[in-house]
N, C-alpha and C positions, 0 to 999 in steps of 0.2 A: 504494500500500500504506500503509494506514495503522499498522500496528503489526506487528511481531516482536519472538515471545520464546521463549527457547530455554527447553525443558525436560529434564529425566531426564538430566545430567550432557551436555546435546547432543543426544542420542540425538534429539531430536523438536524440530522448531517447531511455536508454534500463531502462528498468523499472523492478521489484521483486514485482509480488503481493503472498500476502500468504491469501489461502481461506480458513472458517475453517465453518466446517456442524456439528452441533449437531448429535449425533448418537443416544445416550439417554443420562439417566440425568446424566451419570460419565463419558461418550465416549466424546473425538470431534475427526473429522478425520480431518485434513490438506492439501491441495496439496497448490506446490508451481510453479507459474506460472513466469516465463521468457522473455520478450517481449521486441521484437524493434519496434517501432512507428516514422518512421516522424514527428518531432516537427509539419511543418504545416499539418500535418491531424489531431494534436489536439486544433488546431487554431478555428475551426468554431464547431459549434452544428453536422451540418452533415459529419464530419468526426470525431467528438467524438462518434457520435452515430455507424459509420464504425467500430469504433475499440472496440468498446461495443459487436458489434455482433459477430464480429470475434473470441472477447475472450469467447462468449456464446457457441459458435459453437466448438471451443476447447474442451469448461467443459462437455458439453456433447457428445463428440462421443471419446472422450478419458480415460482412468484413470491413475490414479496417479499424479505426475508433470508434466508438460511442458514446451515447449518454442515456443514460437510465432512471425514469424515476421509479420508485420499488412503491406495488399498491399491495395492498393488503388482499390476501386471497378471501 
């Protein structure tokens, strides 16, 4: 993760992850992911695991960078 920052008195983080895939042994590729999350949806296990899926479900049906806002299932 490369950055967290809390907004709206807490209420919400926007977060920076940077993913990086081996390509081969001189390559890595990068994407850089964007995200608002609900501080309490990462409060419990089952809203971490919410926001685990949602960013899966980005990495793959996307390429490049993204941004994500995480809703509550």
């Amino acid at each position: 993760m490369q950055s967290v920052v809390e907004s709206r008195r807490g209420e919400n983080l926007v977060m920076t992850i940077i993913l990086e895939q081996n390509v081969d042994e001189e390559n890595i590729r990068t994407r850089k992911v964007q995200m608002l999350a609900g501080a309490s949806q990462l409060a419990t296990c089952t809203g971490r695991d919410r926001v685990i899926k949602q960013i899966r479900q980005l990495i793959e049906t996307t390429e490049g960078d993204g941004a994500l806002t995480v809703t509550p299932e």
